[in-house]
ChimeraX commands (.cxc) that place a marker at each C-alpha (Angstrom):
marker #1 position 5.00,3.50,86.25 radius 0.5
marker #1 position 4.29,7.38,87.76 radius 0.5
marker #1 position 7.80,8.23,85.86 radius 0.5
marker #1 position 6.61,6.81,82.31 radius 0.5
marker #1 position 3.12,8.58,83.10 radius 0.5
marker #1 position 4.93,11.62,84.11 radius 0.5
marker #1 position 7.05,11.57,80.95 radius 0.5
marker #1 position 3.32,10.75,78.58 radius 0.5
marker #1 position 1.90,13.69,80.02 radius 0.5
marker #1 position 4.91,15.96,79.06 radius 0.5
marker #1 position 4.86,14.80,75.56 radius 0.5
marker #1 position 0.64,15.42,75.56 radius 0.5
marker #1 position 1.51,18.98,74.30 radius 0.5
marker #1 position 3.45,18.15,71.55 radius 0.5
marker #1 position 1.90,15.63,70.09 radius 0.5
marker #1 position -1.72,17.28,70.17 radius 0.5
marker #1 position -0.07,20.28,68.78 radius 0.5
marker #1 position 1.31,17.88,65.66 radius 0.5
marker #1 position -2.31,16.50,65.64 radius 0.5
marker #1 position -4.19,19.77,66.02 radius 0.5
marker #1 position -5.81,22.31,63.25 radius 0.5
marker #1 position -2.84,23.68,60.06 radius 0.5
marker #1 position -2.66,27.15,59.51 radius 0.5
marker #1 position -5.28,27.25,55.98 radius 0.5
marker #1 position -2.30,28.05,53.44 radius 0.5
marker #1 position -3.42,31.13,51.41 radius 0.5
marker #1 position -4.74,30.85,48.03 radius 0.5
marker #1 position -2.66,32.67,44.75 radius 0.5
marker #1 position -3.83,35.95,44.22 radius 0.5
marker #1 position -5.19,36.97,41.03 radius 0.5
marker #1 position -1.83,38.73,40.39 radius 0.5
marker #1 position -0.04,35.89,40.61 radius 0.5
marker #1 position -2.41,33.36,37.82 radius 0.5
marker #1 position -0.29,31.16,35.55 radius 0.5
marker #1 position 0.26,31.48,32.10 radius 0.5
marker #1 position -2.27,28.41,30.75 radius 0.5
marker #1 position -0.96,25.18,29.57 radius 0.5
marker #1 position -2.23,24.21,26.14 radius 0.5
marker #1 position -2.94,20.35,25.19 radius 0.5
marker #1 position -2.89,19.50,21.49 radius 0.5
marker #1 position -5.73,17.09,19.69 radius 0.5
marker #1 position -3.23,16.16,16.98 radius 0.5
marker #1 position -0.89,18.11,15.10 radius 0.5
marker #1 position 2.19,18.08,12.32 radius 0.5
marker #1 position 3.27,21.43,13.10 radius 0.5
marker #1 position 7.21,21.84,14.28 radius 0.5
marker #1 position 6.33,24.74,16.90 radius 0.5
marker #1 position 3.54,24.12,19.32 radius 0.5
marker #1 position 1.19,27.54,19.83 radius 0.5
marker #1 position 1.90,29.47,22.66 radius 0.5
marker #1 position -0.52,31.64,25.25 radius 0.5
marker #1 position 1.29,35.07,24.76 radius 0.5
marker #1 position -1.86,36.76,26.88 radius 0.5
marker #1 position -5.00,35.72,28.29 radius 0.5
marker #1 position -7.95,37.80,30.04 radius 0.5
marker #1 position -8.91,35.69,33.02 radius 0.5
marker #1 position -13.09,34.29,32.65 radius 0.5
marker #1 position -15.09,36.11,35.98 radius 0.5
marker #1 position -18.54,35.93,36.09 radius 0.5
marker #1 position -20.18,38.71,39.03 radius 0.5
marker #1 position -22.76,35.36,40.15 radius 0.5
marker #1 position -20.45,32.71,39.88 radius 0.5
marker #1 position -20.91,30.74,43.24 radius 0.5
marker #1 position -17.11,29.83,43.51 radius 0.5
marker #1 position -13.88,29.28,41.22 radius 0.5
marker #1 position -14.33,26.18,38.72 radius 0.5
marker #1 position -11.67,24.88,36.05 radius 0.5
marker #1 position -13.43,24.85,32.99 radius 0.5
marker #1 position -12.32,22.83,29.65 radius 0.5
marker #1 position -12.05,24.38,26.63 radius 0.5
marker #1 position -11.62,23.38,22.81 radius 0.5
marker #1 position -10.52,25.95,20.08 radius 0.5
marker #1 position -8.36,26.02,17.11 radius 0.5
marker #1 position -5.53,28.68,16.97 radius 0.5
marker #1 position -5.41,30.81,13.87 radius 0.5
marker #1 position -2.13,31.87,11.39 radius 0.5
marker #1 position -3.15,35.23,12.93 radius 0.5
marker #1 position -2.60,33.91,16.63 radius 0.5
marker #1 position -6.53,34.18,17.71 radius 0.5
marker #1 position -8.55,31.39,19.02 radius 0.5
marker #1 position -11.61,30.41,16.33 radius 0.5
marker #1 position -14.25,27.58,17.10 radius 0.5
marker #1 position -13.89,28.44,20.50 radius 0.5
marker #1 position -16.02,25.84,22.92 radius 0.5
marker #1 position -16.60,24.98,26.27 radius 0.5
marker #1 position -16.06,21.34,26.79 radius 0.5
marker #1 position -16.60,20.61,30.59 radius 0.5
marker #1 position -18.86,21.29,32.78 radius 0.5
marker #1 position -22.35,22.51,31.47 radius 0.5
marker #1 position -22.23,25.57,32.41 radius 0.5
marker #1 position -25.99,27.29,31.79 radius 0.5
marker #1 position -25.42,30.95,32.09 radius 0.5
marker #1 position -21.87,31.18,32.45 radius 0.5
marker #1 position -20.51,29.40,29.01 radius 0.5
marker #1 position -20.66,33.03,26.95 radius 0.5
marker #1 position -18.06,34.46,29.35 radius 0.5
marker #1 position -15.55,31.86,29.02 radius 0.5
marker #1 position -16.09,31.54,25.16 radius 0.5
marker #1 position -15.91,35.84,25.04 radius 0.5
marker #1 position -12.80,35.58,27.72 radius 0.5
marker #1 position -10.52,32.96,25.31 radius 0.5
marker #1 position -11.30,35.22,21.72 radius 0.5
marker #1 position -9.30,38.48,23.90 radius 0.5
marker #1 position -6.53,35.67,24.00 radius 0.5
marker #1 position -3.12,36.44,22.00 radius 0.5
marker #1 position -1.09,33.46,20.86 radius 0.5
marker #1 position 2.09,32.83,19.08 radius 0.5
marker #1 position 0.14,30.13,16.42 radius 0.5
marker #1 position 1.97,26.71,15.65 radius 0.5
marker #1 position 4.55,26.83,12.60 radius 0.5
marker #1 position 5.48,23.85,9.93 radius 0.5
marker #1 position 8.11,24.68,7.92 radius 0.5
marker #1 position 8.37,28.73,9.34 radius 0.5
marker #1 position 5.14,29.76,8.43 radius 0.5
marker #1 position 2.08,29.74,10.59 radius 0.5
marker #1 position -0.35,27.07,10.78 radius 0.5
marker #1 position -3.71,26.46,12.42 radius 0.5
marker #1 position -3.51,24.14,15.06 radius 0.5
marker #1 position -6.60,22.54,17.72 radius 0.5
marker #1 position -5.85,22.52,21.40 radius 0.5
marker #1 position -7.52,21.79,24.56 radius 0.5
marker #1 position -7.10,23.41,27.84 radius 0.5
marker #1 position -8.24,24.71,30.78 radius 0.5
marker #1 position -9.35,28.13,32.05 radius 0.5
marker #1 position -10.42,29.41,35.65 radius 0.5
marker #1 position -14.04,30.37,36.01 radius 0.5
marker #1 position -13.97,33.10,39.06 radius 0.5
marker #1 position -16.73,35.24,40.73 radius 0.5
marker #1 position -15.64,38.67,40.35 radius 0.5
marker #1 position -14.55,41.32,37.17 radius 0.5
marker #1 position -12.35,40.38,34.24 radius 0.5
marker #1 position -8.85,41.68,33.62 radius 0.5
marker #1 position -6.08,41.29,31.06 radius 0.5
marker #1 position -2.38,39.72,31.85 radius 0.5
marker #1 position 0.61,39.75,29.90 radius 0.5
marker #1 position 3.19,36.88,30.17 radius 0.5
marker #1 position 6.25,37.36,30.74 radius 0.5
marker #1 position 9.03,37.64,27.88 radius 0.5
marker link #1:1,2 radius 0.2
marker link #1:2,3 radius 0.2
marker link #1:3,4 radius 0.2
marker link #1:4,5 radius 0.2
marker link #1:5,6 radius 0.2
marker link #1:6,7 radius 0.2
marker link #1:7,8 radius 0.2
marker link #1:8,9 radius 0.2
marker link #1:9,10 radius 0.2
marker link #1:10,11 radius 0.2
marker link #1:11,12 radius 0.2
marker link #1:12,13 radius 0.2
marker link #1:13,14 radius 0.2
marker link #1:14,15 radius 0.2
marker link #1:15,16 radius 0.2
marker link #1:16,17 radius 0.2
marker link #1:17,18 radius 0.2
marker link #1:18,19 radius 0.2
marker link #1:19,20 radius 0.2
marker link #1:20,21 radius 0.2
marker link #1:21,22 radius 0.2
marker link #1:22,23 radius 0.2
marker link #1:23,24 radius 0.2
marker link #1:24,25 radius 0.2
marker link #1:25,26 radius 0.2
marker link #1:26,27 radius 0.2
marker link #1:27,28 radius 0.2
marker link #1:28,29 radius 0.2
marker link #1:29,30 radius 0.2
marker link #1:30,31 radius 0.2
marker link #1:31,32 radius 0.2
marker link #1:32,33 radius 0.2
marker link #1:33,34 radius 0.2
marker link #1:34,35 radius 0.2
marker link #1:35,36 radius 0.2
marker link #1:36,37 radius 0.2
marker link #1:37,38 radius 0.2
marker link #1:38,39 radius 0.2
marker link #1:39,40 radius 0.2
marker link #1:40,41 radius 0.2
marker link #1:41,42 radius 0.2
marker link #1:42,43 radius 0.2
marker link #1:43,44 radius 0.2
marker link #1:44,45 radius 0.2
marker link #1:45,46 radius 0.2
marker link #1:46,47 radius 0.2
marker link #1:47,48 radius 0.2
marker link #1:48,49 radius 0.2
marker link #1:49,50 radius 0.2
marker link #1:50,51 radius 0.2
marker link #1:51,52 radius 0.2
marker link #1:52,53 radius 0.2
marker link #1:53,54 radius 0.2
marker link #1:54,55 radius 0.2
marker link #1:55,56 radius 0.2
marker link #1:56,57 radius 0.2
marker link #1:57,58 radius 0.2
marker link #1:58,59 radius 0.2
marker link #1:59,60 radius 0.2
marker link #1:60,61 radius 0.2
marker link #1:61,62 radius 0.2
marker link #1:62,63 radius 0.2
marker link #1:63,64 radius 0.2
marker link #1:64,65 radius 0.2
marker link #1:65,66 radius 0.2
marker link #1:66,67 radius 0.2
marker link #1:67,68 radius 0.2
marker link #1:68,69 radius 0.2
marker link #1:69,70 radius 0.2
marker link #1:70,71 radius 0.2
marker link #1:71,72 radius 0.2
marker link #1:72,73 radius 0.2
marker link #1:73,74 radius 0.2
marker link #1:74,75 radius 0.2
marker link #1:75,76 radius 0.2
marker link #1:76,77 radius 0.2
marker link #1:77,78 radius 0.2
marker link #1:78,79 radius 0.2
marker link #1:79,80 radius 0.2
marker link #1:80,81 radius 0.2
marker link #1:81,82 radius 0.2
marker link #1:82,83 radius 0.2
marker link #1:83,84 radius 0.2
marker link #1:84,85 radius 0.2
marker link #1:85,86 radius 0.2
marker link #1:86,87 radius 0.2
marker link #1:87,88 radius 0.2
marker link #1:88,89 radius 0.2
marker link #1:89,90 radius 0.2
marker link #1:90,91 radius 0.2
marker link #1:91,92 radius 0.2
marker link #1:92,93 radius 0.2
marker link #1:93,94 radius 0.2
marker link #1:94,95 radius 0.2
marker link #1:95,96 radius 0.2
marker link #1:96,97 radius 0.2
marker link #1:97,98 radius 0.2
marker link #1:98,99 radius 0.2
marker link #1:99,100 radius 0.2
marker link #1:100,101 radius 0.2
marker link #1:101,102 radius 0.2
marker link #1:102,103 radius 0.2
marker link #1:103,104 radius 0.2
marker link #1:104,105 radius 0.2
marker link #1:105,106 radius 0.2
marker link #1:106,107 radius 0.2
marker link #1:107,108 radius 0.2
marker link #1:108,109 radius 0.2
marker link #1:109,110 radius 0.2
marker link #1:110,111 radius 0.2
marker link #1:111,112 radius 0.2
marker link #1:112,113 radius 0.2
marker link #1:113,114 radius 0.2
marker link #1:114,115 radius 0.2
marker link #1:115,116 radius 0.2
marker link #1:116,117 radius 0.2
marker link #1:117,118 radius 0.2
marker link #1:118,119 radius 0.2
marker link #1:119,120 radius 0.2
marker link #1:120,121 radius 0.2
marker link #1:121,122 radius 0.2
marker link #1:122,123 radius 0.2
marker link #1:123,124 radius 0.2
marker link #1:124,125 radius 0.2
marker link #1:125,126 radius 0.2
marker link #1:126,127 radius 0.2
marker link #1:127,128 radius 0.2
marker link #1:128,129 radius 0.2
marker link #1:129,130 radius 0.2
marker link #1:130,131 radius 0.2
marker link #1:131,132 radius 0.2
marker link #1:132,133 radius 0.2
marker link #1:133,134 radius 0.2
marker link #1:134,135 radius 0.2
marker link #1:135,136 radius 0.2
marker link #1:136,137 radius 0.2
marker link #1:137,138 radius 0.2
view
């Protein structure tokens, strides 16, 4: 009995350590965003659009970082037109989102080698803090 309470008490350490507080895992920085993922309402094109660059949405009084939803249709010319927030309301904050996805630079959807429009869906990071351009990678 005082051996197997012996051996317990040796073990204590361990397993409180395996039971204790993680180390918080740091969050991306803002160098190291991901290119956004486009979803597609429909479509007879043979080459989906592509994000070639994006200007991240940052708002000085946003409280904290939300994923906002977004709707637009992707021009010949590879702009976004009929740009709209879809999720959440967001009083106050919408007009940055909508202003950060028209600095956006796509390769637009082709049918038959030329350029076609094309409506997608996706979503974009609404940050506190100042706006900045990134280029994706080739």
């Amino acid at each position: 009995m005082k051996s197997s309470l012996l051996l317990l008490l040796s073990l204590l350490p361990a397993v409180l350590g395996a039971c204790g507080p993680k180390p918080a895992m740091e969050a991306p920085s803002r160098d190291e965003e991901v290119r956004p993922r486009l979803g597609f309402a429909g479509g007879t094109w043979d080459t989906a659009p592509e994000v070639v660059s994006w200007v991240g949405a940052y708002h000085p009084s946003a409280p904290w970082a939300m994923r906002v939803g977004v709707g637009a249709t992707i021009n010949v010319q590879g702009g976004a037109d009929s740009i709209r927030v879809l999720y959440p309301d967001l009083p106050g904050m919408t007009d940055v989102v909508v202003d950060a996805v028209r600095q956006w630079s796509f390769r637009p959807a082709l049918k038959d080698g030329s350029a076609v429009e094309a409506r997608v869906t996706f979503g974009i990071m609404l940050r506190p803090g100042q706006r900045r351009k990134i280029e994706a990678p080739n």
